[in-house]
Phi, psi and omega in degrees: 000140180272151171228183174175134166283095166267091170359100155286194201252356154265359165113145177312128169326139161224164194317135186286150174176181206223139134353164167281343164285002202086000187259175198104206193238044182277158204267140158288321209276154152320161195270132155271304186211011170204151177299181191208164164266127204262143161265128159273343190268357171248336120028296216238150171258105192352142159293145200287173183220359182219162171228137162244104171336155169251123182265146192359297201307319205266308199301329198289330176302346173260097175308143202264147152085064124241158226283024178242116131323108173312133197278006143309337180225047142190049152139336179099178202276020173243332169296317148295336161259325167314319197305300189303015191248317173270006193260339163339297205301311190273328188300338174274356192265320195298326176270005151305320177303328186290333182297353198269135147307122182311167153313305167274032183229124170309147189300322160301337194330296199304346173296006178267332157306304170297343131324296208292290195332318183270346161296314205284332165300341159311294170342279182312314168286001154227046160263342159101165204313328162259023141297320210269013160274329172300318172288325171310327169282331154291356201272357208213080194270124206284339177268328160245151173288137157223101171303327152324289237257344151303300152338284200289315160319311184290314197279351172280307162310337187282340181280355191260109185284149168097205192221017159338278211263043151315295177299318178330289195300330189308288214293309180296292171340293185316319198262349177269322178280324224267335190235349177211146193287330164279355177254346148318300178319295174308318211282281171355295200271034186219331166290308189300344185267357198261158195273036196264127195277355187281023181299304201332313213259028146261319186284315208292356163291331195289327173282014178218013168254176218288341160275127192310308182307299172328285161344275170313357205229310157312319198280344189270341157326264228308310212278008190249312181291333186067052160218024121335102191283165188288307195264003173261327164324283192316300176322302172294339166273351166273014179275148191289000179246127147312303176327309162300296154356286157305311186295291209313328183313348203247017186267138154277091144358304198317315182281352166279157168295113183311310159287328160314311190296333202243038126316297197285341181291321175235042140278335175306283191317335145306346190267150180304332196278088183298339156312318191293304209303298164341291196280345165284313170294354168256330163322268175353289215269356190272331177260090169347064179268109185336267200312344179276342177294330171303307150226036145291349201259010140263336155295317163317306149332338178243311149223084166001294182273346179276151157075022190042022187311323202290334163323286203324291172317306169277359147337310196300301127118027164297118188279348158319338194292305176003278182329328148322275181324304198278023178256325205255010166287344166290335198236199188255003140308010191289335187270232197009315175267010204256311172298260201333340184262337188279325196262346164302321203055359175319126155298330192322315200279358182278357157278334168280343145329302173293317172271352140343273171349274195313299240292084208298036187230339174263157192264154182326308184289340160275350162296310195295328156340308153303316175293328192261016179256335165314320184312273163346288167315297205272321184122222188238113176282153166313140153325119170069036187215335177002274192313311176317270184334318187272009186271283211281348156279344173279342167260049151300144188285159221258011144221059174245093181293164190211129188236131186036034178102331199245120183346121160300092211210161164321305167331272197327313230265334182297299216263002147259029147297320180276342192282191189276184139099359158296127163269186196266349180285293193284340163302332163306307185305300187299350162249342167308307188283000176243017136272351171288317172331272185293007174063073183026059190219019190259136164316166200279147169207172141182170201251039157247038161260156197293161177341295196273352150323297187287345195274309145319320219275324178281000148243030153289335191269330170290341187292331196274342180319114176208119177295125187327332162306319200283342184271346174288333180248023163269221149350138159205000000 
């Protein structure tokens, strides 16, 4: 089906969140599979205020001088509620880990972790405000970096609607970028995930101030959420640390002036910092900017696996590349050329591909290479037919790119977005090429947001879908 990605006219969704006055769209309801913005005052539960003795009968359920205490003799109900706020607290930093999907594990797997998780922040947020003062106080441990306890701290304050525990989340961001790069690191990811729409105007001083980490620890919150502005984007590529460099590379681009944009993009691509060079050659290829297709296929040319130019290139989706392809598919450039020809997609190339394959001097891993960039094109063969299949998908006419058996398009690229068996690294790519897809034009997704995120974000993107007949007969 031909296709094309229609915007809608207010523009991509963004994360539900409240002002910093507190107005806005914070929740009564509770958090389920994705954060929320919280009212604590209808939510969190008062502080006590009272103790009531517990009488004989219920004392007696606790046995005395066992490794449990009775929680009657060790402090009463604010003590107990500190204990649960921290065994929360940490239960959310151990389960942050979980979000990531295994190698054999489907991209949904992981939502039942991110459930237990977003309970314990409900937990904590209704225990009510001192609790959500213990985590501020916990989150910054003065003797070791614990990048958990950062994490689980920020996304819980990040989840509280109005600005209490503003200065909190600054001063923890600030002292988490400032002295270790894994509690930096964390910080990042737990701002980038949070429903609050007021980040910008917490982050946006950090971007122009004198640590370099700081810099770079805003811009990649803001450039992950697409709340990045256009003229602070330029401004960070043009900064002198890579590191900046690099957050700002995670921005959508697309929506930017194409020409403004692609200086700076292979001025990125130049750089010695093989992440800055990679993630600008993959920008390049997603707004199909000629020059930048230029140089990746000379850096490709020159060293293949760095920095992934030869991927890069065919990302670009040119069929002239082929020729390229097919020399160093021959050569000791072949596993390189071997991936970068599955995502060009050309049948042309699956017969050289097959003799890869074939070849009785490679050992299983390298057949299997070879198998899955077959793979890639032609798809899933009939059982006990594997060759047979990529022989008759290879007499596809020879610049018809082709993805799992099927014409290469938004559609294709949409729905093996939605299937299993993706890490998350190549689902970026695979929203990359279906903003190439879509003429820049696809809502925002990515596939570190939580489960039930990507999941909106992918029938925002199916929603914009509208075939181009249909849109021709209408209305005009």
């Amino acid at each position: 089906m031909n296709s094309a990605l229609v915007m809608p006219a207010a523009g991509p969704a963004a994360p539900t969140g409240a002002s910093r006055a507190g107005a806005g769209a914070a929740s009564r309801r509770l958090m389920i599979d994705q954060p929320r913005l919280l009212d604590l005052g209808a939510v969190g539960a008062p502080a006590p205020s009272l103790r009531v003795p517990a009488q004989p009968g219920w004392r007696g359920a606790w046995p005395s001088g066992g490794e449990a205490p009775s929680p009657f003799e060790a402090g009463g109900t604010a003590a107990f509620r500190r204990r649960a706020a921290e065994e929360c607290l940490d239960l959310v930093a151990v389960l942050r880990a979980y979000r990531a999907p295994q190698p054999d594990e489907h991209w949904r797997t992981p939502i039942d972790s991110e459930r237990r998780l977003l309970a314990q922040v409900n937990a904590i947020i209704g225990l009510g405000a001192e609790a959500l003062d213990q985590v501020a106080a916990l989150a910054i441990d003065p003797d070791l970096p614990d990048p958990g306890r950062v994490f689980a701290a920020l996304l819980v304050l990040g989840c509280v609607a109005g600005d209490r525990w503003w200065p909190a989340m600054q001063r923890i961001f600030e002292a988490a970028v400032s002295r270790h790069p894994e509690e930096g690191a964390h910080a990042v990811e737990a701002l980038s995930l949070s429903p609050r729409t007021d980040l910008p105007e917490l982050l946006s001083p950090w971007l122009g101030h004198e640590s370099p980490a700081l810099r770079a620890a805003a811009a990649r919150v803001l450039a992950f959420r697409w709340e990045l502005p256009e003229r602070a984007w330029e401004t960070a590529m043009r900064d002198a640390a890579p590191a900046v460099v690099a957050a700002a590379l995670g921005a959508p681009a697309h929506q930017f002036d194409p020409g403004r944009c692609e200086p700076l993009l292979l001025a990125a691509a130049h750089s010695p910092v093989e992440p800055v060079a990679r993630a600008a050659l993959r920008l390049g290829a997603a707004l199909r900017l000629p020059a930048m297709h230029g140089q990746a296929t000379r850096m490709a040319t020159r060293d293949p696996g760095w920095a992934d130019a030869l991927t890069a290139m065919a990302m670009h989706g040119h069929p002239g590349d082929a020729v390229l392809l097919r020399a160093m598919l021959r050569n000791a450039d072949r596993w390189q050329a071997a991936r970068a020809a599955g995502v060009l997609g050309l049948p042309a190339l699956i017969p050289d591909l097959l003799a890869l394959h074939d070849d009785p001097l490679r050992n299983d891993e390298e057949r299997q290479l070879a198998a899955q960039a077959l793979a890639t094109i032609a798809g899933p063969a009939p059982e006990g037919d594997s060759a047979g299949w990529w022989r008759r998908v290879a007499q596809a006419p020879g610049d018809l790119r082709v993805r799992g058996g099927r014409p290469l398009g938004a559609g294709v690229l949409l729905a093996r977005l939605r299937g299993p068996g993706w890490s998350r690294a190549v689902r970026q790519d695979q929203y990359l090429e279906l903003v190439a897809a879509s003429r820049g034009q696809a809502p925002r997704f990515s596939p570190f947001d939580f489960v039930a995120a990507q999941e909106a974000s992918l029938q925002r993107i199916a929603d914009a879908m509208v075939p181009r007949d249909a849109r021709a007969d209408g209305p005009h």
